[in-house]
Steps between C-alpha positions, in 0.01 A plus 500: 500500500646684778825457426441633159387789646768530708794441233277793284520743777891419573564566093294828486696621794823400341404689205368796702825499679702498147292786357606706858878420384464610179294888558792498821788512205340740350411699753787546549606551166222791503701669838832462346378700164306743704805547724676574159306723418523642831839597424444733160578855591202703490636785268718447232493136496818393251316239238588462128148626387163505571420180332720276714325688808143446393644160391663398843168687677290251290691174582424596871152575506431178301708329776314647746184385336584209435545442924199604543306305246627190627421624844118508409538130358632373802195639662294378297620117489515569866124574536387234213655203729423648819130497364542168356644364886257691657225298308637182566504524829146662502413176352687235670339658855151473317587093433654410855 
């Protein structure tokens, strides 16, 4: 049973770890947009219309959003299987 346990732990990590790769990427997709946008000239910016800027301003705040969102579900898988650890253990100190 233990070593059940054990291989569980050692695959939610390895997924945990995954999910960090993955919100790094785009991370630091998020810097490299904002960074873009960093470099728009504050008055008379030269775009084809406003459509493609609302358009383009759009794309980035859904990016942005998007980082975020999967931010909060790594927390939240995070705290589900740290609960569910933190139970097992609870119980497997209660039966020694």
């Amino acid at each position: 049973m233990e070593r059940e346990k054990d291989a569980l732990v050692r695959h939610i990590s390895r997924s945990h770890l995954e999910l960090a790769k993955i919100l790094h990427y785009k991370s630091e997709v998020a810097a490299h947009m904002a960074g873009l946008i960093g470099q728009i000239p504050d008055k008379n910016p030269a775009f084809a219309d406003n459509e493609t800027l609302l358009s383009q301003s759009v794309n980035v705040t859904r990016n942005v959003t998007s980082y975020l969102s999967s931010l909060a579900d790594l927390e939240e898988a995070l705290a589900t299987n740290l609960g569910l650890v933190v139970k097992e253990l609870e119980s497997g100190e209660g039966d020694e």
